[in-house]
C-alpha positions in Angstrom: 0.0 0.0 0.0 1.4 3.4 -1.0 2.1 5.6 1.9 -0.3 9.3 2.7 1.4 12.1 0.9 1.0 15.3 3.7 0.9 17.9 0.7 -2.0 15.7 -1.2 -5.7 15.9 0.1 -8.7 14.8 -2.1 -9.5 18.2 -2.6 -6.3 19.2 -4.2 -6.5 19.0 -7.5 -9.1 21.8 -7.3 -6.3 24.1 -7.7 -5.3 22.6 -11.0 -7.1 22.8 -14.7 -9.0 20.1 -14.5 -10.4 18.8 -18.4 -13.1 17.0 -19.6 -15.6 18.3 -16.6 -19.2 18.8 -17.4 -20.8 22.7 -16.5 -23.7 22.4 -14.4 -26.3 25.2 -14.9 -26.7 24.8 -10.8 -23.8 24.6 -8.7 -25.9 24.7 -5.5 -27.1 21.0 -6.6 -24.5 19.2 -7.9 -23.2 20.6 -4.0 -26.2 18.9 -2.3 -26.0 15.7 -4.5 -21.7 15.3 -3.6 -22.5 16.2 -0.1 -25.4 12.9 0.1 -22.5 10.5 -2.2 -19.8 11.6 0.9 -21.9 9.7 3.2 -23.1 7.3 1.5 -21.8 3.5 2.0 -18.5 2.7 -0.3 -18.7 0.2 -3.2 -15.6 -1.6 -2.4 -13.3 -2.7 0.2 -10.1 -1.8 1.0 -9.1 -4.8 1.5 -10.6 -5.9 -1.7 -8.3 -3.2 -3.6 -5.6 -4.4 -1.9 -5.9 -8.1 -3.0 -5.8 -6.7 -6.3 -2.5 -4.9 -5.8 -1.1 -7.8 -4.6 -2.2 -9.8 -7.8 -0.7 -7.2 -9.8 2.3 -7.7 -8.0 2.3 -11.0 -9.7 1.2 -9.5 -13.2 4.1 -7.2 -13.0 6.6 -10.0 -12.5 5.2 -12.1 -14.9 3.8 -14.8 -12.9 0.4 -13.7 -14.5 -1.7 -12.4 -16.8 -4.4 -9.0 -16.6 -7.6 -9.9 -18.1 -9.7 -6.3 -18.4 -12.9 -6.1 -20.3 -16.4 -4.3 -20.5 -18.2 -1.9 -21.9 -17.1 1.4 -23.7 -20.2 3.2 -21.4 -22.3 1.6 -19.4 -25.6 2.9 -19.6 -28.8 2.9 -16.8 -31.2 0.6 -18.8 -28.8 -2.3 -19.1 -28.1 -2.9 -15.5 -29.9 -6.0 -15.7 -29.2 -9.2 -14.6 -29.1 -10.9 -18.1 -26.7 -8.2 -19.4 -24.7 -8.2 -17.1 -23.7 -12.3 -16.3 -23.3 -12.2 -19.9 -20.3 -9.7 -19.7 -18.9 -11.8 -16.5 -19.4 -14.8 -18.1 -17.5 -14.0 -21.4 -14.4 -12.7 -19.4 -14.7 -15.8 -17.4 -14.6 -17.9 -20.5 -11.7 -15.8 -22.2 -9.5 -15.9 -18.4 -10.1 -19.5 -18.7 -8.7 -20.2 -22.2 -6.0 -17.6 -21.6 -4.9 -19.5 -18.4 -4.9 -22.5 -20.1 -2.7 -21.6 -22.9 -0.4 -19.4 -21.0 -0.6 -21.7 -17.8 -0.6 -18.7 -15.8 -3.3 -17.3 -13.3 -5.7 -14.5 -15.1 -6.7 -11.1 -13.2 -10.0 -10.7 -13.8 -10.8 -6.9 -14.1 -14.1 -5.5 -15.4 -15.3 -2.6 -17.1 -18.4 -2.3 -15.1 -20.0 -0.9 -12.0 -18.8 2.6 -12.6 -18.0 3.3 -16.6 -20.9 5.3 -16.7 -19.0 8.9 -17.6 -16.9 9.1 -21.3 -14.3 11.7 -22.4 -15.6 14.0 -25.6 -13.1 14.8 -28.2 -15.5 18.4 -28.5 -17.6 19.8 -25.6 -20.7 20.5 -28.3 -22.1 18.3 -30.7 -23.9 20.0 -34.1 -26.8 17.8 -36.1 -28.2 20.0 -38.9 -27.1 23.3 -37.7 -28.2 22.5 -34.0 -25.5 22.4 -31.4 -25.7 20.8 -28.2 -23.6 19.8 -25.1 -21.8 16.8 -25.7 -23.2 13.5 -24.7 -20.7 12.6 -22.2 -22.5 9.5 -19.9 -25.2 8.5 -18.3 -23.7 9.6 -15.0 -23.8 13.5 -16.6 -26.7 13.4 -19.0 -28.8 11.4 -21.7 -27.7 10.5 -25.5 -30.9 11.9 -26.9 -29.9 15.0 -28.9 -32.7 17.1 -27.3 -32.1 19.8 -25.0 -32.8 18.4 -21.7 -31.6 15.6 -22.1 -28.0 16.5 -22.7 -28.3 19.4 -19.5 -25.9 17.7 -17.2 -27.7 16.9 -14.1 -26.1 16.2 -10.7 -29.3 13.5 -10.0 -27.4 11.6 -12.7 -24.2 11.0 -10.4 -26.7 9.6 -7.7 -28.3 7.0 -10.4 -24.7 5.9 -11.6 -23.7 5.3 -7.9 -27.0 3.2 -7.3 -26.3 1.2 -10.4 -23.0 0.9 -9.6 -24.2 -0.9 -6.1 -26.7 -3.7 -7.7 -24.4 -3.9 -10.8 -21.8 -5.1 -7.6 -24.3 -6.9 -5.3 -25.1 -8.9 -8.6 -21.7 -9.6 -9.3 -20.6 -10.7 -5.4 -24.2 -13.2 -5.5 -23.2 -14.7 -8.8 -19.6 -15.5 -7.6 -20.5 -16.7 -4.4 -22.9 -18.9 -6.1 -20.1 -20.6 -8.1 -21.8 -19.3 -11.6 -20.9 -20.2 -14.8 -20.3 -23.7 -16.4 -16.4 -23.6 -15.8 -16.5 -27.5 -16.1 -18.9 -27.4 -19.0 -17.0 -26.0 -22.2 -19.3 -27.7 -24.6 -22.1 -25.4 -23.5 -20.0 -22.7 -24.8 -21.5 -20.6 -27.8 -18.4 -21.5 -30.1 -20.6 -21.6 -33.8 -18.1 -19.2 -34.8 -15.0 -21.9 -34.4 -16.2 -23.8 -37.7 -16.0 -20.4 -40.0 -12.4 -20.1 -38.9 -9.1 -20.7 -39.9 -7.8 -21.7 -37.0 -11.2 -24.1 -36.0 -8.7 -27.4 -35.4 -6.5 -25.5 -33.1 -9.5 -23.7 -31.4 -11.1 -27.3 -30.7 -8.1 -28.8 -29.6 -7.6 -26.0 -26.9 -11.8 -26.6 -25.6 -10.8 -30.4 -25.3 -7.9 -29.4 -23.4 -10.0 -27.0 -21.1 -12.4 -29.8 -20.9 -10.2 -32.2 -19.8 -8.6 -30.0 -17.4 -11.4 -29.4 -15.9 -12.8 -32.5 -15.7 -9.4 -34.1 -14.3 -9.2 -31.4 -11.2 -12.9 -32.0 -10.6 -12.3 -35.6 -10.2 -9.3 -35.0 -8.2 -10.7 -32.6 -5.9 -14.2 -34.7 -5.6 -16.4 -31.8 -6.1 -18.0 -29.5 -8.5 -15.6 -26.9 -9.8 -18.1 -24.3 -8.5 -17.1 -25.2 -4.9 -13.3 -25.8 -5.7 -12.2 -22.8 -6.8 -13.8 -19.1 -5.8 -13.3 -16.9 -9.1 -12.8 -13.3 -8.2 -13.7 -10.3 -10.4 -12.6 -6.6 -9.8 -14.1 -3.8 -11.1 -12.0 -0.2 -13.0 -13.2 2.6 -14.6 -12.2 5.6 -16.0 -12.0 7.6 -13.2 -12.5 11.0 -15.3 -15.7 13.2 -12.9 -13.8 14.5 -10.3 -15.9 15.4 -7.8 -17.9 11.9 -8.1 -14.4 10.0 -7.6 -13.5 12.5 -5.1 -16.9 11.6 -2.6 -16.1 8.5 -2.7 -12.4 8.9 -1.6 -11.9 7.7 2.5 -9.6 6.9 4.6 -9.8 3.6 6.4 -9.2 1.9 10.1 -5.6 0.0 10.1 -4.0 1.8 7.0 -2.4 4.3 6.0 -3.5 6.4 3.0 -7.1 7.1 0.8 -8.9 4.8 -1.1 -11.2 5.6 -3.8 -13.6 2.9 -3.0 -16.1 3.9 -5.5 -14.1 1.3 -7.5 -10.8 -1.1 -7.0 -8.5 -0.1 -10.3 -9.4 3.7 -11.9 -7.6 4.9 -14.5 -6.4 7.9 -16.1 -7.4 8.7 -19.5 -5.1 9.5 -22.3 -7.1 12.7 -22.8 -6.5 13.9 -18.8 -3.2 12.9 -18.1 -1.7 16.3 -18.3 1.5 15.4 -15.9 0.5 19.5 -14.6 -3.4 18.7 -14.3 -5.9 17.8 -11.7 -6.8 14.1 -12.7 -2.2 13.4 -11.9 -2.9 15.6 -8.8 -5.9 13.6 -7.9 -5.1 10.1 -8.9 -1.2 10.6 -7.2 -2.7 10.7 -3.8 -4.9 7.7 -4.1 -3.5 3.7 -2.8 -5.3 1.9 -5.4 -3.6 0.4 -8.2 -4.2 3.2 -11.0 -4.2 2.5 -15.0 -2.7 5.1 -17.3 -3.9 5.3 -21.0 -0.9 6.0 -23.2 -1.1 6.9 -26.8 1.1 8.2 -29.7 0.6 11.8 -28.0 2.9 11.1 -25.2 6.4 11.7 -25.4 9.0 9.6 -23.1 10.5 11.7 -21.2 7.1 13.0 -19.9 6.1 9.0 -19.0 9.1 9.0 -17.2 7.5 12.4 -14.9 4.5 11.0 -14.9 5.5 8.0 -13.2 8.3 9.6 -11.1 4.8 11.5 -9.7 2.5 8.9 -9.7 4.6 6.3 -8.2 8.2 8.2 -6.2 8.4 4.8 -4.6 8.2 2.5 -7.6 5.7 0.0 -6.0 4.8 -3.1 -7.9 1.5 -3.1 -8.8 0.8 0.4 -8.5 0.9 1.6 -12.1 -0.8 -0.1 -15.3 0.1 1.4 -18.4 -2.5 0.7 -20.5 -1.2 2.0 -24.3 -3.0 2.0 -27.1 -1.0 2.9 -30.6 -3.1 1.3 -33.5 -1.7 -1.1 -35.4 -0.2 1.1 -37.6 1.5 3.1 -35.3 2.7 0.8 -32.2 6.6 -0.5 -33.4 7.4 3.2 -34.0 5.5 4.6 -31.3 5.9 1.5 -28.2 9.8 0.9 -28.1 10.5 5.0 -26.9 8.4 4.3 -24.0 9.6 0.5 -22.9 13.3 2.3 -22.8 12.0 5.2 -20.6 10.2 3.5 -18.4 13.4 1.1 -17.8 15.4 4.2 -17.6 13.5 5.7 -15.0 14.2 2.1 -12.7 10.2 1.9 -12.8 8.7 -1.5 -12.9 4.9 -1.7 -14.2 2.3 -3.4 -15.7 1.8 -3.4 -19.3 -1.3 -4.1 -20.7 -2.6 -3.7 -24.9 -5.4 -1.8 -25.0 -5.9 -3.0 -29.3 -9.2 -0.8 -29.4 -8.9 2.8 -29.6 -5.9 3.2 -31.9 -8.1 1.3 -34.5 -10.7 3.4 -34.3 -12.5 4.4 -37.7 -15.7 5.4 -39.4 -17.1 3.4 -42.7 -18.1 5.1 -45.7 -21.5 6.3 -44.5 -20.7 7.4 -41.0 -20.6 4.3 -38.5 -17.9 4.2 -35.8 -16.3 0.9 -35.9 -13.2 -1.3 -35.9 -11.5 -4.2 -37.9 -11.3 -6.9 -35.7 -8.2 -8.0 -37.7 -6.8 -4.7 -36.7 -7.2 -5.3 -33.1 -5.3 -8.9 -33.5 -2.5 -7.4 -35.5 -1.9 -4.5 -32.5 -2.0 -7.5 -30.1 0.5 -9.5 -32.1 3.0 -6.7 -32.2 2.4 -6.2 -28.3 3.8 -9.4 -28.0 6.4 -9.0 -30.6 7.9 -6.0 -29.5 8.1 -6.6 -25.6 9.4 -10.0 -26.3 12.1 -8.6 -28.2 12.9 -5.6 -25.7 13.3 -8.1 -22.6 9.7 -6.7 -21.2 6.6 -8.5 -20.3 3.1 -7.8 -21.9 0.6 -8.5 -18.7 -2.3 -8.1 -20.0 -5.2 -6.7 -22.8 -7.7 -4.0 -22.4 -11.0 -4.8 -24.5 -14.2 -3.1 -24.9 -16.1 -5.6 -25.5 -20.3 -7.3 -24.4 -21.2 -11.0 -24.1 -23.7 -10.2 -26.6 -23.9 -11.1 -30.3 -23.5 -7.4 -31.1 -22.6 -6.1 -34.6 -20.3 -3.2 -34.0 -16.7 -4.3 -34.7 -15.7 -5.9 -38.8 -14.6 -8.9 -39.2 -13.9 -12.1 -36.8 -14.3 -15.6 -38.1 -17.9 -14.1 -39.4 -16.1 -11.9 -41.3 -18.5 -9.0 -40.5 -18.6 -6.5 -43.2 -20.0 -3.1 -43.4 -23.6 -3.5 -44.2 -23.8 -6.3 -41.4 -23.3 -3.2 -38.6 -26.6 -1.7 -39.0 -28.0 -5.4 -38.2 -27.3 -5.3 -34.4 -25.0 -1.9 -33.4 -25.9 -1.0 -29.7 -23.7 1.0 -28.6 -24.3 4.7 -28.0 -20.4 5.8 -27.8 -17.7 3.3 -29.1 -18.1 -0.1 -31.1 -17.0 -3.3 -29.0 -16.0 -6.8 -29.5 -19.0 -9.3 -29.5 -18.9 -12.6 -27.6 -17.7 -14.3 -30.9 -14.8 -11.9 -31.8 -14.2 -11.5 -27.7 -13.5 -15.7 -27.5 -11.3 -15.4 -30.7 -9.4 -12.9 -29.3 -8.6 -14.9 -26.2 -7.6 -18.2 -28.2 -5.2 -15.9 -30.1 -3.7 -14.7 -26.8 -3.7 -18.1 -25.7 -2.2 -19.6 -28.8 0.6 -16.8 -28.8 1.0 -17.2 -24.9 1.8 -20.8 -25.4 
């Protein structure tokens, strides 16, 4: 655990510019509603956040392997109990064939229970001559390009803090429960095996879960369920300061503040200003923090950033999460590997294979090539392998829905298939199909 900074307070990054805030009309409000978060209950544990530290530890040694996966936004009318055990069970499903191919433990770390506000490239959005505020989350106000519905309103950070709590009490009963048929691959969804390339090598790897499975169940003379307790953690983007800020405590027995509205936030690679209030804020915290690097960031200001973010070079404190595109990752990565060893810092690094492959299609739609997204990966694993460095983990967008949002897969998705089943109201993700490939790639290359 990191130990209390006496020039840092929560508060203290009100003295800094602090980007990508929403403007209430009424100040006096979003006061009252802050006030009301401050006392109410946290989401998480301290002792939960520590656990993960601790597994991080491990990630950052390279005894194992950081599984992180949700949604690009969560949004209030899909906290349901369908939705989400389908986005725990597909990042079960993908820990389990990554663990099984790497045969190393898998971090499980979600994109839930808190993703609820998003960064905006522009603060006002024009449709036909009529601007707007920006839709930035359902935590600050609605998608709907009508007036009141994109007026932030501070009743918004109450909902997402609600949602936040059943999203989590849902989680904690379905894992106590022993949920999800672990022992079962067969039951698996995997139609898309037999339209790929790779279908004899994906088949070989279920019978090899399978057997696994079966063998410790036998061994152990119980149902996998009771055997083994499968944890999941939860991150988000920890970009609305003064939400992240009411939920930042101290705690009996340690040292330190927690921001216990979730156990891993992360800085985004629009608000990591190394001068800027979401450093000042996040420096302060114990958690383990994530750190979105991009093609913007130059080394020797990684090398300040971490020097502030982590003076003690603490294992498991900092996740640099980068995200190049596939285009731009073996000129853009190496810089940053050789800083970071410069600097005598030791972190995680994870490939977040989304955002850099980012694009629109010829009549508008935001989407991504999923053959993109495995090439970025591959050169993840290329280029630390070749610098002496470990890649610890992916970062994926991603639903265990049969969405239509990213090209490609072993469907081979093309343009006019988007329009069939594209949900999402901010940035295209991975479906459950293209999310399962991905992890038998990971495996495949792991092993």
């Amino acid at each position: 655990m990191s130990q209390p900074d006496r020039n840092w307070a929560p508060d203290s990054w009100m003295d800094r510019v602090a980007l990508q805030q929403p403007t209430y009309p009424d100040e006096g409000q979003l006061q009252q509603v802050l006030d009301e978060l401050t006392k109410l209950p946290p989401l998480v544990t301290s002792w939960e956040v520590e656990s993960l530290r601790e597994q991080l530890t491990e990630v950052a040694q390279g005894n194992m392997f950081l599984l992180q996966g949700g949604d690009c936004a969560e949004i209030f009318s899909e906290c349901e109990s369908s939705i989400i055990a389908s986005k725990l069970k597909i990042l079960l499903q993908m820990s389990l064939v990554i663990s099984n191919g790497s045969r190393k433990k898998v971090v499980r770390v979600g994109r839930f229970a808190g993703q609820y506000a998003k960064p905006r490239s522009e603060d006002m959005e024009e449709i036909d001559g009529v601007r707007m505020p920006s839709y930035r989350g359902d935590s600050v106000n609605a998608a709907a390009f009508e007036p009141e519905a994109r007026r932030p309103d501070p009743q918004r950070l109450l909902r997402a803090y609600e949602r936040s709590a059943l999203t989590l009490n849902f989680i904690r009963s379905l894992v106590d429960g022993g949920f999800a048929d672990l022992h079962h691959p067969e039951y698996w969804k995997l139609g898309f095996v037999a339209h790929s390339p790779q279908a004899a090598e994906y088949q070989k790897i279920v019978d090899s879960i399978s057997h696994s499975l079966s063998l410790l169940q036998t061994l152990a003379g119980a149902n996998m369920g009771e055997v083994h307790r499968v944890d999941f953690f939860t991150s988000h983007e920890g970009l609305h300061l003064p939400y992240e800020q009411a939920q930042t405590r101290q705690v009996p027995r340690r040292p330190g503040w927690y921001n216990l509205a979730t156990h891993m936030p992360w800085i985004g690679d629009r608000t990591r200003d190394p001068q800027g209030a979401h450093v000042e804020y996040f420096r302060g915290i114990s958690n383990p923090i994530g750190m979105k690097v991009g093609p913007t960031l130059a080394p020797d200001e990684l090398a300040f950033l971490l020097e502030t973010l982590n003076p003690r070079r603490q294992l498991g404190r900092v996740i640099l999460i980068h995200r190049f595109g596939t285009k731009r990752i073996e000129d853009c990565l190496p810089p940053l590997i050789q800083a970071v060893r410069k600097a005598g810092q030791k972190v995680v690094w994870c490939c977040d294979p989304m955002h850099g492959n980012t694009r629109k299609t010829s009549n508008g739609i935001k989407t991504r090539n999923f053959q993109d997204i495995l090439s970025e990966v591959e050169s993840a694993f290329e280029i630390h392998s070749d610098l002496g460095t470990y890649l610890g983990g992916v970062h994926c967008e991603l639903t265990g829905e049969n969405v239509t949002e990213c090209l490609g897969g072993a469907r081979d998705l093309k343009e006019e298939d988007l329009q069939r089943a594209y949900k999402s109201c901010v940035d295209p993700r991975l479906n459950y199909e293209q999310a399962l490939e991905l992890a038998f790639l990971i495996a495949r290359r792991m092993g």
